[in-house]
N, CA and C of each residue as an Amber inpcrd file, in Angstrom:
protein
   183
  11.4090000 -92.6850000  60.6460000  12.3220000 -92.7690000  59.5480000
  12.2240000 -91.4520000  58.7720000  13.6410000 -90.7120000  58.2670000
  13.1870000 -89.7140000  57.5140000  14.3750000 -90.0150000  56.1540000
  13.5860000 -89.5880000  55.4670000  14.0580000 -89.4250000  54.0160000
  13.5880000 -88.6560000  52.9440000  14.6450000 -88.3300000  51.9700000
  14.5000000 -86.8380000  51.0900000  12.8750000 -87.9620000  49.7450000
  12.3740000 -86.8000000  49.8200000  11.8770000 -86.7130000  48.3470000
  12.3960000 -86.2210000  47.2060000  12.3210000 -86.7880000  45.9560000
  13.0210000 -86.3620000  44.6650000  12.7280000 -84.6700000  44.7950000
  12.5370000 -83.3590000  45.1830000  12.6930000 -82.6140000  45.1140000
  13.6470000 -82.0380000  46.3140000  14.3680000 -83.2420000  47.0880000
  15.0490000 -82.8150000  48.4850000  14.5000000 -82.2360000  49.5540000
  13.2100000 -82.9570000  49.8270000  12.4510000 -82.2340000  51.2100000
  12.7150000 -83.3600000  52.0960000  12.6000000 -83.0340000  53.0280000
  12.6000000 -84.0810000  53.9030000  11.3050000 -84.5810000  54.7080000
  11.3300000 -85.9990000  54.0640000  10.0140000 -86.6390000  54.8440000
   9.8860000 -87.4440000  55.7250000   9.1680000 -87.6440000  56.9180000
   9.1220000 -88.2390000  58.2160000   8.0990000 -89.0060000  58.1050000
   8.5100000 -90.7500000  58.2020000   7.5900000 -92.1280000  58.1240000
   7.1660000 -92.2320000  59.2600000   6.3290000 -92.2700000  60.3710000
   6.1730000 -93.2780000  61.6770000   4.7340000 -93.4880000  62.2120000
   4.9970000 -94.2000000  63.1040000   3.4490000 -94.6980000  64.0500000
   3.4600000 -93.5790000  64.4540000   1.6130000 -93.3090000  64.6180000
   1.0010000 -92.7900000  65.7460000   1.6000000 -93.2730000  67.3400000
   1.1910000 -92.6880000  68.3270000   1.3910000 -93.0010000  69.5610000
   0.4820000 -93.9410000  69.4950000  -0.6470000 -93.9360000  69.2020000
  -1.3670000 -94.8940000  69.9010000  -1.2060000 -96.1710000  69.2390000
  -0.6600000 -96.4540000  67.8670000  -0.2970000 -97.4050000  67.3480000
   0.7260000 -98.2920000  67.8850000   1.7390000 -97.0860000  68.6680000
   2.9560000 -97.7720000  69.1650000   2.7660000 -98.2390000  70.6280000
   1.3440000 -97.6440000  71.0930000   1.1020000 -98.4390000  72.3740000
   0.3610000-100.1210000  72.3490000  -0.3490000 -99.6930000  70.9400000
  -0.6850000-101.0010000  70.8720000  -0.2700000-102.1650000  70.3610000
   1.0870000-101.5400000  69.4720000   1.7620000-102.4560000  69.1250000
   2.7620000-102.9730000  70.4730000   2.8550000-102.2770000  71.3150000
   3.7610000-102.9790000  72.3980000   2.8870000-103.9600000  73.7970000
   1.6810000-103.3490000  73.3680000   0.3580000-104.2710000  74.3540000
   0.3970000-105.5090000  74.1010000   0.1170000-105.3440000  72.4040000
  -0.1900000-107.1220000  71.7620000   1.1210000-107.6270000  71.9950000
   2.1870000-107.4180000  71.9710000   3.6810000-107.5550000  72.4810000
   3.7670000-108.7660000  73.7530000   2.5700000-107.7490000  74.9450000
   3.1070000-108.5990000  75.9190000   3.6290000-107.3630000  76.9810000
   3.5030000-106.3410000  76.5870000   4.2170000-105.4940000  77.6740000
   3.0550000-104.9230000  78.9400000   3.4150000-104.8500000  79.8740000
   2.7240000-104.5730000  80.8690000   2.3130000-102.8190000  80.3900000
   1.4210000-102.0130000  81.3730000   1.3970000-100.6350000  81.0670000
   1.9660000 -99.8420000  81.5100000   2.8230000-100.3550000  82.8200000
   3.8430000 -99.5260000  83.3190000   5.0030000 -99.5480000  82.2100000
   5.1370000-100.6860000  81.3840000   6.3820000-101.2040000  81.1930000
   6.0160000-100.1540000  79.3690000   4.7940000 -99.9290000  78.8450000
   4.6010000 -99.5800000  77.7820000   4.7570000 -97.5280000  78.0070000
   4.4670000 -97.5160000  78.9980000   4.2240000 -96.0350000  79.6950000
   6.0590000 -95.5790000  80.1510000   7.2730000 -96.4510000  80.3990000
   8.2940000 -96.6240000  80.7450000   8.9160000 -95.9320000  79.2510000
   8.8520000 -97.1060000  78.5210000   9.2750000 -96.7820000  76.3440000
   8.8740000 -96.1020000  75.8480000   7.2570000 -95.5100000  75.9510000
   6.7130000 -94.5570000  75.3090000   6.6290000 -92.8290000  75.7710000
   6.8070000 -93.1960000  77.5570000   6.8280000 -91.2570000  78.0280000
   4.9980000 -91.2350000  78.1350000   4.3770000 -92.1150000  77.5860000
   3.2230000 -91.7940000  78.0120000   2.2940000 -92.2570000  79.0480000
   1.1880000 -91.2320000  79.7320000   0.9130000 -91.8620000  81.0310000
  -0.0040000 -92.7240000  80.7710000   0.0860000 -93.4060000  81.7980000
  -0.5110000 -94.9820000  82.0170000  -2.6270000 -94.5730000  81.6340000
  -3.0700000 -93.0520000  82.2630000  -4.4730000 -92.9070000  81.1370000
  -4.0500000 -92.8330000  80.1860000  -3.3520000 -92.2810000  79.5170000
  -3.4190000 -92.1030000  77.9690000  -3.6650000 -94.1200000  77.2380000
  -2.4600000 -94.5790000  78.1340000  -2.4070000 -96.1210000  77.5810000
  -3.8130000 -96.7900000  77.3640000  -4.4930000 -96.6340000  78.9020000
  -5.5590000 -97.7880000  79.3820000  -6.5710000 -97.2190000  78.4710000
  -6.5310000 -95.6230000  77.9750000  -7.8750000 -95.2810000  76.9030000
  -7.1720000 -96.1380000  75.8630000  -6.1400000 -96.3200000  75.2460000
  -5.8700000 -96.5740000  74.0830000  -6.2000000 -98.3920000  73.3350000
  -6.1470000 -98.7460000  75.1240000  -6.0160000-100.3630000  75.2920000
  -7.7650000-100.5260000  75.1240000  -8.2660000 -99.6140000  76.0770000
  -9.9640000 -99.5170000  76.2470000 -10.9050000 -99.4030000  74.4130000
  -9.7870000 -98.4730000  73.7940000 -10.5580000 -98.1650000  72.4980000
 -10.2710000 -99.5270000  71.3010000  -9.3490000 -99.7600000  71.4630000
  -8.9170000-100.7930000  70.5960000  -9.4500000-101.7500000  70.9870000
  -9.8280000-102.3590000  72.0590000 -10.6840000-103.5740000  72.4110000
 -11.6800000-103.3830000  72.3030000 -12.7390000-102.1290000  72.7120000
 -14.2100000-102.1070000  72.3590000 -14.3620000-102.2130000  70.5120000
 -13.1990000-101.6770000  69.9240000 -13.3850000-101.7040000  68.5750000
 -12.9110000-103.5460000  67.9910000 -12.0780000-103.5910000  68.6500000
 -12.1660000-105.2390000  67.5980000 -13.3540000-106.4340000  68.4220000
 -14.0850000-106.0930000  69.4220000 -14.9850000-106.7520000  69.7780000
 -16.2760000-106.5150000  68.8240000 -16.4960000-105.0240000  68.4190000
 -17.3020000-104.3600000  67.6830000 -17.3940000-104.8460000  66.2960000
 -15.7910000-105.3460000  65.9390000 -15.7540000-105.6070000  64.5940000
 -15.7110000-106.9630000  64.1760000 -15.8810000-107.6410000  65.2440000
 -15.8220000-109.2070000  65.3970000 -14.2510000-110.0470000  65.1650000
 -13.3190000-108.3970000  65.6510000 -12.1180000-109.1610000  65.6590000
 -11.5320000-109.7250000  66.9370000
């Protein structure tokens, strides 16, 4: 999303990549199918899937 600040700059809202991989994991999307929408390769995904699960196991989520 972009939009001006009261001095007319222009500012850019969005996910990280890796946010948007994991928001399409918990989704339900396969990693071909997340690697298809995103342009990114299927390592980049499986680290992203790998880090986020060792971390909410870690965190007792």
């Amino acid at each position: 999303m972009r939009l001006y600040d009261p001095d007319g700059h222009i500012v850019e809202i969005g996910e990280t990549m890796e946010a948007v991989v994991w928001r399409l994991y918990e989704q339900g999307h396969s990693i071909d199918s997340i690697s298809e929408k995103s342009s990114m390769p299927s390592e980049f995904i499986k680290a992203v899937i790998k880090e986020h699960t060792e971390a909410n196991q870690t965190s007792g989520g």
